[in-house]
C-alpha positions as YAML, in Angstrom:
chain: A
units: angstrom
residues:
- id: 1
  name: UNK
  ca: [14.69, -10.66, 7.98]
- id: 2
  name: UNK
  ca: [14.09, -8.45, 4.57]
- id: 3
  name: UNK
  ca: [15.98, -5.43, 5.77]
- id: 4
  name: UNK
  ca: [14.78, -3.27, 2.42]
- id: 5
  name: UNK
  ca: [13.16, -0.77, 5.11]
- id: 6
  name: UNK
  ca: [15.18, -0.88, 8.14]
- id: 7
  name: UNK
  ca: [16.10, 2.88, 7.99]
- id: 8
  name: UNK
  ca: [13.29, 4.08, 6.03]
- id: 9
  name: UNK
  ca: [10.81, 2.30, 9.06]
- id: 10
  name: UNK
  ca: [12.37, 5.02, 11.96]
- id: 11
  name: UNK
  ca: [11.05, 7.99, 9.19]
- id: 12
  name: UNK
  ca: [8.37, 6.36, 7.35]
- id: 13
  name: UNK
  ca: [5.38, 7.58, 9.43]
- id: 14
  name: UNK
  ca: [6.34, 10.98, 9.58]
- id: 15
  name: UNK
  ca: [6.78, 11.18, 5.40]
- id: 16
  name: UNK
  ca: [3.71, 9.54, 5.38]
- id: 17
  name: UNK
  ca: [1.38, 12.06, 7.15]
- id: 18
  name: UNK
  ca: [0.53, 14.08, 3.97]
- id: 19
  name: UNK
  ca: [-1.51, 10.80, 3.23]
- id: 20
  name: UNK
  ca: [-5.39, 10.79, 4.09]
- id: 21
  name: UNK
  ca: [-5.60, 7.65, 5.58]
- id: 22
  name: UNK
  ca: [-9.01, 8.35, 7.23]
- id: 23
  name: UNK
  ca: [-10.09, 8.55, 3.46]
- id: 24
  name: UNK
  ca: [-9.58, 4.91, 2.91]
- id: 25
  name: UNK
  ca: [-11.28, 4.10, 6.22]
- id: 26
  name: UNK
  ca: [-14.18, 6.15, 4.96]
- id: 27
  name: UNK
  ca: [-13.78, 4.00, 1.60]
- id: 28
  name: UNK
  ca: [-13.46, 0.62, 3.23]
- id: 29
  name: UNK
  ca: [-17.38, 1.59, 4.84]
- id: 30
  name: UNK
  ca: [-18.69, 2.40, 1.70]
- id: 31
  name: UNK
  ca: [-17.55, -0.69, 0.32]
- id: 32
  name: UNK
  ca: [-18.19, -3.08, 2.83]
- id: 33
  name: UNK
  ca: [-20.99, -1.03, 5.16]
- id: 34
  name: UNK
  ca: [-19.92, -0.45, 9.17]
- id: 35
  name: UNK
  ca: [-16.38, -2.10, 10.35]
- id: 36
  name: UNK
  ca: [-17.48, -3.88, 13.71]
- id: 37
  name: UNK
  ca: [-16.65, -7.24, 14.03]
- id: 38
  name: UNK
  ca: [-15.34, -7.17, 10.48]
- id: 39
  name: UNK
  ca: [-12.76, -9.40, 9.47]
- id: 40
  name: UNK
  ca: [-9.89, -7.39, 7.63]
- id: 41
  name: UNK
  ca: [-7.04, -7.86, 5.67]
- id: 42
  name: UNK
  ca: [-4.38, -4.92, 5.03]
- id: 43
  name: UNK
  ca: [-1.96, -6.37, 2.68]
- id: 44
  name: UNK
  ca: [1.48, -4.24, 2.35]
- id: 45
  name: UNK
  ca: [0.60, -2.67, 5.75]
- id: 46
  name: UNK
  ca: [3.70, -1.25, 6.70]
- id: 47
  name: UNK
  ca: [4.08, 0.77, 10.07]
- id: 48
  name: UNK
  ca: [0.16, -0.41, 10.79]
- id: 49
  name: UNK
  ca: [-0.89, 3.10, 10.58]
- id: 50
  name: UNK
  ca: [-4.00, 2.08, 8.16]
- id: 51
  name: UNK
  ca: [-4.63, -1.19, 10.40]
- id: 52
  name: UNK
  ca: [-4.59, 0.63, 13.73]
- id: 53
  name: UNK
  ca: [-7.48, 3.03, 12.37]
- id: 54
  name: UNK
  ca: [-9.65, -0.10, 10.86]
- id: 55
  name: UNK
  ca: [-9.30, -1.58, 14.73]
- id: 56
  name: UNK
  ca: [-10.09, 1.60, 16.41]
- id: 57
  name: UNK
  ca: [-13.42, 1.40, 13.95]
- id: 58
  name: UNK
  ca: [-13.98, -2.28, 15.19]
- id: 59
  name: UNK
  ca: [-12.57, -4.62, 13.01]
- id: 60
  name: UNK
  ca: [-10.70, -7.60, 13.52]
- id: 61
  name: UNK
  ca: [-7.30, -6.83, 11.89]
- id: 62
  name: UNK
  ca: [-4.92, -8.70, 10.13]
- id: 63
  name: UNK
  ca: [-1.80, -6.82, 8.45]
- id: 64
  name: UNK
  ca: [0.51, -8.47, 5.88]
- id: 65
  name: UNK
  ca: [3.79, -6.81, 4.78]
- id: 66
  name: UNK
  ca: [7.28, -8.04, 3.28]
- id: 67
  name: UNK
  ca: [8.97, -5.85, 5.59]
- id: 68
  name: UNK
  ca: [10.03, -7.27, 9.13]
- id: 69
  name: UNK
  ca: [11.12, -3.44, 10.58]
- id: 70
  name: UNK
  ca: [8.02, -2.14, 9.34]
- id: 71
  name: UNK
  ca: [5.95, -5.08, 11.03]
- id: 72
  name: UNK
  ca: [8.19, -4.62, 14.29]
- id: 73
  name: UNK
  ca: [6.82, -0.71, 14.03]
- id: 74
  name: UNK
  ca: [3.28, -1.54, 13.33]
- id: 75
  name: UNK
  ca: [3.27, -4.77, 16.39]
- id: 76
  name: UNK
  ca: [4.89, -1.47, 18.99]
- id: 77
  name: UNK
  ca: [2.03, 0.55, 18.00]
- id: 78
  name: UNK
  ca: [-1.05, -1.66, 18.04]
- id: 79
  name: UNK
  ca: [0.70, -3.13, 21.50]
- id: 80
  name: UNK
  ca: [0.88, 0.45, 22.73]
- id: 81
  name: UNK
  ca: [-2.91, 0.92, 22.01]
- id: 82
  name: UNK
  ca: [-4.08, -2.34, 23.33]
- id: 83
  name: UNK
  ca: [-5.56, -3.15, 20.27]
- id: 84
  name: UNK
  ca: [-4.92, -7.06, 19.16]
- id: 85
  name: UNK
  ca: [-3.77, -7.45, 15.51]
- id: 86
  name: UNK
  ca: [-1.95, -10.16, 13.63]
- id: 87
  name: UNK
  ca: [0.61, -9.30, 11.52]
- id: 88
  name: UNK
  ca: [2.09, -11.69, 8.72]
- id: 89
  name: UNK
  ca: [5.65, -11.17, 7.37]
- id: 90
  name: UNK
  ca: [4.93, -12.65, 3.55]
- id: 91
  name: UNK
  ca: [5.05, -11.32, 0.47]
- id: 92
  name: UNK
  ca: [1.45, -10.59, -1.06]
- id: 93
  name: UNK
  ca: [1.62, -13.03, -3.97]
- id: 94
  name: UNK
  ca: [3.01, -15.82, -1.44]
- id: 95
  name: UNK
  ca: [0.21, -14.71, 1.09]
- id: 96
  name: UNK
  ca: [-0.79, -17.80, 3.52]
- id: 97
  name: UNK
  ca: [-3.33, -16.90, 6.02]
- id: 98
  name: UNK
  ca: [-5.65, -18.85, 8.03]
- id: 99
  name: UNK
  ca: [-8.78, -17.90, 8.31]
- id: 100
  name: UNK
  ca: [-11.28, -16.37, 5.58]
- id: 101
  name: UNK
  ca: [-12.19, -12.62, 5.52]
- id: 102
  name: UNK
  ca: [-14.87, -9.60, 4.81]
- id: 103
  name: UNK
  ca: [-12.39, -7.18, 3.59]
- id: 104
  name: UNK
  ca: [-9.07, -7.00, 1.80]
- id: 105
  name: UNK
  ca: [-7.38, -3.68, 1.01]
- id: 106
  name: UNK
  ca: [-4.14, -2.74, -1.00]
- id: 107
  name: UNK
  ca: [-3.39, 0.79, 0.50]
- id: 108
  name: UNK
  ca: [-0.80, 3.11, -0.78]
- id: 109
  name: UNK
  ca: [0.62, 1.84, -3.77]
- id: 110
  name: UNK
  ca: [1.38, -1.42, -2.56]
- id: 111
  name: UNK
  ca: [0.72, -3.97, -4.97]
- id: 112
  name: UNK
  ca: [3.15, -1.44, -7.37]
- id: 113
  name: UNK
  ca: [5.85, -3.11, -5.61]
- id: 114
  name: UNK
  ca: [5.14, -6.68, -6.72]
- id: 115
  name: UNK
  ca: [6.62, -6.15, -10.42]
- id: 116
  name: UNK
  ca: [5.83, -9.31, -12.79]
- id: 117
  name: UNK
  ca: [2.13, -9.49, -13.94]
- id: 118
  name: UNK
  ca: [1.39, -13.07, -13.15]
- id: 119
  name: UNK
  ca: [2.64, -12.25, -9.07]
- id: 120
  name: UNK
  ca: [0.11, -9.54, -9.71]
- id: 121
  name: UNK
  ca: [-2.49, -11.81, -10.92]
- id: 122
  name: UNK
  ca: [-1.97, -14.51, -8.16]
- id: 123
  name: UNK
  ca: [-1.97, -11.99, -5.32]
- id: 124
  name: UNK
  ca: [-5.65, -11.36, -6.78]
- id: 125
  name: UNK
  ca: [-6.16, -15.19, -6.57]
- id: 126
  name: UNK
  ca: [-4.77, -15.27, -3.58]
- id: 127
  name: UNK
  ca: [-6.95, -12.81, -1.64]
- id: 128
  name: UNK
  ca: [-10.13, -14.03, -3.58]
- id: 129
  name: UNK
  ca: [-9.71, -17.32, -1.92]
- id: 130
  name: UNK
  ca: [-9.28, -15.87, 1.33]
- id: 131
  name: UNK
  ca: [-12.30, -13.60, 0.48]
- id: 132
  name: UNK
  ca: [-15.86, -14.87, 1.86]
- id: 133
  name: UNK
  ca: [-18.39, -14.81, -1.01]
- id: 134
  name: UNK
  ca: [-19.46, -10.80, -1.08]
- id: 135
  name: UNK
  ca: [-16.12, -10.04, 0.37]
- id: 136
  name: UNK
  ca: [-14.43, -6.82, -0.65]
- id: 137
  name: UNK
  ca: [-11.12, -5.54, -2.17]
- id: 138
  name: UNK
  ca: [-10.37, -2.18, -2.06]
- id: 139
  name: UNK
  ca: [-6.69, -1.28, -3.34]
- id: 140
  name: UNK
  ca: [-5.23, 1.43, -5.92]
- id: 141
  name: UNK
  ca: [-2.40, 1.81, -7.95]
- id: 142
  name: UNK
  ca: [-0.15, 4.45, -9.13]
- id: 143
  name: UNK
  ca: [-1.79, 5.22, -12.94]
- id: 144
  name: UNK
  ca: [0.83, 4.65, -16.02]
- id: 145
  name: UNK
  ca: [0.86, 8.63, -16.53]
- id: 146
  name: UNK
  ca: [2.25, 8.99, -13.16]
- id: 147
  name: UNK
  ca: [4.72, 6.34, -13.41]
- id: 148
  name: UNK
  ca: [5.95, 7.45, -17.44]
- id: 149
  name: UNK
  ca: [5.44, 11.47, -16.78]
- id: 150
  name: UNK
  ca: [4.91, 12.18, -13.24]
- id: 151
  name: UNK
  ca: [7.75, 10.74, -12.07]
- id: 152
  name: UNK
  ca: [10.40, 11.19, -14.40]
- id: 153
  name: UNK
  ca: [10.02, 14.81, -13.32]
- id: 154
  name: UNK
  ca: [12.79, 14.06, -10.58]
- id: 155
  name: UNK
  ca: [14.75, 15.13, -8.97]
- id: 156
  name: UNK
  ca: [12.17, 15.74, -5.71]
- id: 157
  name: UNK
  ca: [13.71, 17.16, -2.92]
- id: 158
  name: UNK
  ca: [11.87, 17.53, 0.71]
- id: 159
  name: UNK
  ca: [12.92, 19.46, 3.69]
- id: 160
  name: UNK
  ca: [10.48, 19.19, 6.94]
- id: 161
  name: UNK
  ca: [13.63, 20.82, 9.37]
- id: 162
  name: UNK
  ca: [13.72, 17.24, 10.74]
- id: 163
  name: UNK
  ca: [13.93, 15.10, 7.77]
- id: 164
  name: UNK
  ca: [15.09, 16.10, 4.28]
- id: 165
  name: UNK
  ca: [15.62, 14.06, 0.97]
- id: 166
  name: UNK
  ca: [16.30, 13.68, -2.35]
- id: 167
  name: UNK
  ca: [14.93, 11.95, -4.83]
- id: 168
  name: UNK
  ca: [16.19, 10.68, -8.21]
- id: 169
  name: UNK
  ca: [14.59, 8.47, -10.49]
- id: 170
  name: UNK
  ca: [14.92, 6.46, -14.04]
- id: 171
  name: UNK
  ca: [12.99, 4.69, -16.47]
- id: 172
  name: UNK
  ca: [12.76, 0.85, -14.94]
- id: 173
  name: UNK
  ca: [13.75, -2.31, -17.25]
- id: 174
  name: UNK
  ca: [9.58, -3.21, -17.87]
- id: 175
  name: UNK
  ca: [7.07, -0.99, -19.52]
- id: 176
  name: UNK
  ca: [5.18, 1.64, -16.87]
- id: 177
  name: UNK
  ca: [8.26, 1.04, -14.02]
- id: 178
  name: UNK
  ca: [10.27, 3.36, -12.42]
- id: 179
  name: UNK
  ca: [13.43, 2.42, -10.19]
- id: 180
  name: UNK
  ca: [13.80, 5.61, -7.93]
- id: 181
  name: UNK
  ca: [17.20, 6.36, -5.77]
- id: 182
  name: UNK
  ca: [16.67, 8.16, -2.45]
- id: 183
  name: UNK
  ca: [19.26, 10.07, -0.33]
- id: 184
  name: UNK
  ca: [17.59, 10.44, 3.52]
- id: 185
  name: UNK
  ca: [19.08, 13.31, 5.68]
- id: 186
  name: UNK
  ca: [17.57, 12.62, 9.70]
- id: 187
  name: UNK
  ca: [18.59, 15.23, 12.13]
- id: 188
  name: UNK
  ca: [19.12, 13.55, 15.27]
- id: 189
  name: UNK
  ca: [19.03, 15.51, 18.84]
- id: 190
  name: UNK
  ca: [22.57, 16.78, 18.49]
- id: 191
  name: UNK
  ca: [22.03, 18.42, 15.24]
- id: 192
  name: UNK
  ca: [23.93, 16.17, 13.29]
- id: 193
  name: UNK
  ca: [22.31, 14.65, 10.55]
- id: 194
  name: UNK
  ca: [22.17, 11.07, 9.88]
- id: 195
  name: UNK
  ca: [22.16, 9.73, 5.97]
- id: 196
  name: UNK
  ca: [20.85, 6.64, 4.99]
- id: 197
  name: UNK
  ca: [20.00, 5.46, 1.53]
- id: 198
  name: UNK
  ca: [17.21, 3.80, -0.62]
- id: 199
  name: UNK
  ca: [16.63, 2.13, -3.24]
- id: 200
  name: UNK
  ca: [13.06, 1.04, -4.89]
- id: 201
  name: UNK
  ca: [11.60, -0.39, -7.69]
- id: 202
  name: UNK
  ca: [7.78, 0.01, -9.12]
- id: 203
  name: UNK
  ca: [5.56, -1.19, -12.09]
- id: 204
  name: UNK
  ca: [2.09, -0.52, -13.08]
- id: 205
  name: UNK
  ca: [-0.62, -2.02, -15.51]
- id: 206
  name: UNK
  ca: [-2.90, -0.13, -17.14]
- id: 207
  name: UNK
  ca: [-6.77, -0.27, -15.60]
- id: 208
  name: UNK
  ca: [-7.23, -2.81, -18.86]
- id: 209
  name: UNK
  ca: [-5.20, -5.21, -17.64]
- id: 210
  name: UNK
  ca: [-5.78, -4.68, -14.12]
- id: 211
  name: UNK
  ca: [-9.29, -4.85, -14.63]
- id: 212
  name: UNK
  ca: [-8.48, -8.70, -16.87]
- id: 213
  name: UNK
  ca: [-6.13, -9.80, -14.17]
- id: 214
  name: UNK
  ca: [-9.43, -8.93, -11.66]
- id: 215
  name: UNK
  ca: [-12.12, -10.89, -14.03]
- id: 216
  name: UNK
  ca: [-9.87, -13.68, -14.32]
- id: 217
  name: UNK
  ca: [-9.26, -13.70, -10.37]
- id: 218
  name: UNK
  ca: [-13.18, -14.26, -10.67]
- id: 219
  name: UNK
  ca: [-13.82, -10.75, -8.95]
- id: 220
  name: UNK
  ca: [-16.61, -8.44, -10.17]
- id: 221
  name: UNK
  ca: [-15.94, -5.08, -10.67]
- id: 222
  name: UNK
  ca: [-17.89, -2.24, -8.69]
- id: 223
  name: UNK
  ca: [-16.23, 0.29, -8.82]
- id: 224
  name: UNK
  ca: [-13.45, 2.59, -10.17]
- id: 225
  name: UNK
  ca: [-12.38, 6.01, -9.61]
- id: 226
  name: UNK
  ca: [-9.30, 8.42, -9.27]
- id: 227
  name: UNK
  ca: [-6.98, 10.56, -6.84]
- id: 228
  name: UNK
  ca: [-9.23, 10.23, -4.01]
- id: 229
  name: UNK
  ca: [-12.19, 11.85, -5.67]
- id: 230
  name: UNK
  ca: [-15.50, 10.11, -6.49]
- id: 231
  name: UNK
  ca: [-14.70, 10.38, -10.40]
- id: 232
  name: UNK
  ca: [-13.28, 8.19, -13.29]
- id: 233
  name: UNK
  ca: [-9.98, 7.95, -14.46]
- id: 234
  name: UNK
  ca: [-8.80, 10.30, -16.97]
- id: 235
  name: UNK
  ca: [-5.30, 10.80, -18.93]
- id: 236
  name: UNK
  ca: [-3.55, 12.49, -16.04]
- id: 237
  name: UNK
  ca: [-4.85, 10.96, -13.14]
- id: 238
  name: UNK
  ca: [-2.34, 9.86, -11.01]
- id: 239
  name: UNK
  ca: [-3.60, 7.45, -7.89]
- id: 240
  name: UNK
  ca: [-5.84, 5.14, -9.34]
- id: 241
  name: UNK
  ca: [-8.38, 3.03, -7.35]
- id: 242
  name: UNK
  ca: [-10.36, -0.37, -7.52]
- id: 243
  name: UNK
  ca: [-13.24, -1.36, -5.41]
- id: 244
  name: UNK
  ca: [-13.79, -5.14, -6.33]
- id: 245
  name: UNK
  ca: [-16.34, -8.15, -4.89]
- id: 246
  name: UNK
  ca: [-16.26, -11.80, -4.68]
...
C-alpha cells in the first residue's frame, strides 16, 4: 500500500474546497457533450470528489490513483451515495484498465506528479489506447511560471481554525520542478493539535512539449486555455489546460 497520503487523505478534502470542481464538470460537457451513460476515466482521482460529481451527472465512472488511502476515501464516499464506481490503484503511466472509454480527464495537477517526460508521454499513450476513436482528454498542468516564480514565493502558511500549515519549498533536481515540504497542524476534538508531515515532488513541461508529447500520442489538439478562464496562455498564467481528441 503507497502510504505517500495516509495523513494528508483525513484533510485533503477540506484543503481542497477552494477548488471549482463543478468547473471541470462543466468542461468535461463542453468537451464531450451531456455525461449520461458516458464512459469516464478520472486518472489521479484522489478522495473521488471529481468522480462522484461526473456519476451524479450520469456517467459510468472509473477513478485511477497511486494512492491506496485516498482510494479507500473516495470507495467510502461513492459507497455512501450509492453510486457504483471502480477505482484502480496504478500509477497513470502503468495504467491497465479493461474496457475502452468516452472520456479521460487529468484533474488538479495530476499528471505534475509523474516527473520523467517519457512516463509523461506513455501515460498519453496509454489513455489514447483506452480512448474510443473521438474520445476526449481533458487535463491541465501547473504552467512553468508557476512552478519557477509562483512557487518559490514560499513559505505559504494556512490557518482555517481547524487545519493550519506551512509550506516550504525549493528548486527540484529537473528543469520546471519544485520539491515542496509541508508541516500539517489538525486540531482534533480535545483541542490538541495533531502534526503530521509531507513531502512532494512536481515537474512541468512547457505547452511545446506537452503539446509534441500529445501529437506523438496521436491526439489532436482542440483546445487550450488558462486558469479556468476561456482564454490562451500567457507569461503568467498559472493552471494551464488541454482539451485533446482521439
Amino acid at each position: 500500500m503507497n502510504d505517500s497520503y495516509k495523513h494528508f487523505a483525513s484533510v485533503y478534502d477540506e484543503l481542497m474546497d477552494v477548488i471549482p470542481y463543478d468547473q471541470y464538470v462543466d468542461l468535461a460537457e463542453e468537451a464531450m457533450g451531456p455525461l449520461q451513460g458516458k464512459r469516464l476515466l478520472d486518472i489521479g482521482c484522489g478522495t473521488g470528489l471529481l468522480s462522484v460529481k461526473f456519476a451524479k451527472k450520469g456517467a459510468v465512472v472509473t477513478g485511477l490513483d497511486l494512492s491506496a488511502d485516498m482510494l479507500a476515501v473516495a470507495s467510502e464516499r461513492a459507497g455512501s451515495l450509492n453510486l457504483e464506481i471502480s477505482f484502480f490503484e496504478q500509477p497513470m503511466e502503468k495504467m491497465d484498465i479493461p474496457g475502452t472509454f468516452d472520456g479521460a480527464v487529468i484533474a488538479i495537477d495530476s499528471l505534475n506528479y509523474v516527473k520523467e517526460q517519457e512516463d509523461v508521454a506513455q501515460t498519453f499513450r496509454k489513455i489514447y489506447d483506452l480512448l474510443e476513436v473521438g474520445g476526449v482528454l481533458l487535463f491541465d498542468v501547473h504552467s512553468t511560471y508557476k512552478t519557477d516564480d509562483v512557487f518559490m514565493e514560499a513559505p505559504f502558511v494556512f490557518d482555517n481554525g481547524r487545519i493550519a500549515y506551512i509550506w516550504q519549498t525549493e528548486e527540484g533536481d529537473e528543469e520546471h520542478s519544485v520539491y515542496s515540504e509541508l508541516a500539517f497542524f489538525v486540531r482534533n476534538d480535545n483541542g490538541m493539535y495533531r502534526r503530521f508531515d509531507e513531502a512532494h515532488y512536481q515537474r512541468t513541461f512547457d505547452t511545446y512539449t506537452y503539446v509534441e508529447m500529445l501529437n506523438e500520442a496521436g491526439f489532436t489538439i482542440e483546445r487550450i486555455f488558462a486558469d479556468w478562464e476561456d482564454e490562451p496562455p500567457h507569461e503568467e498564467s498559472e493552471r494551464i489546460f488541454f482539451q485533446v481528441r482521439k
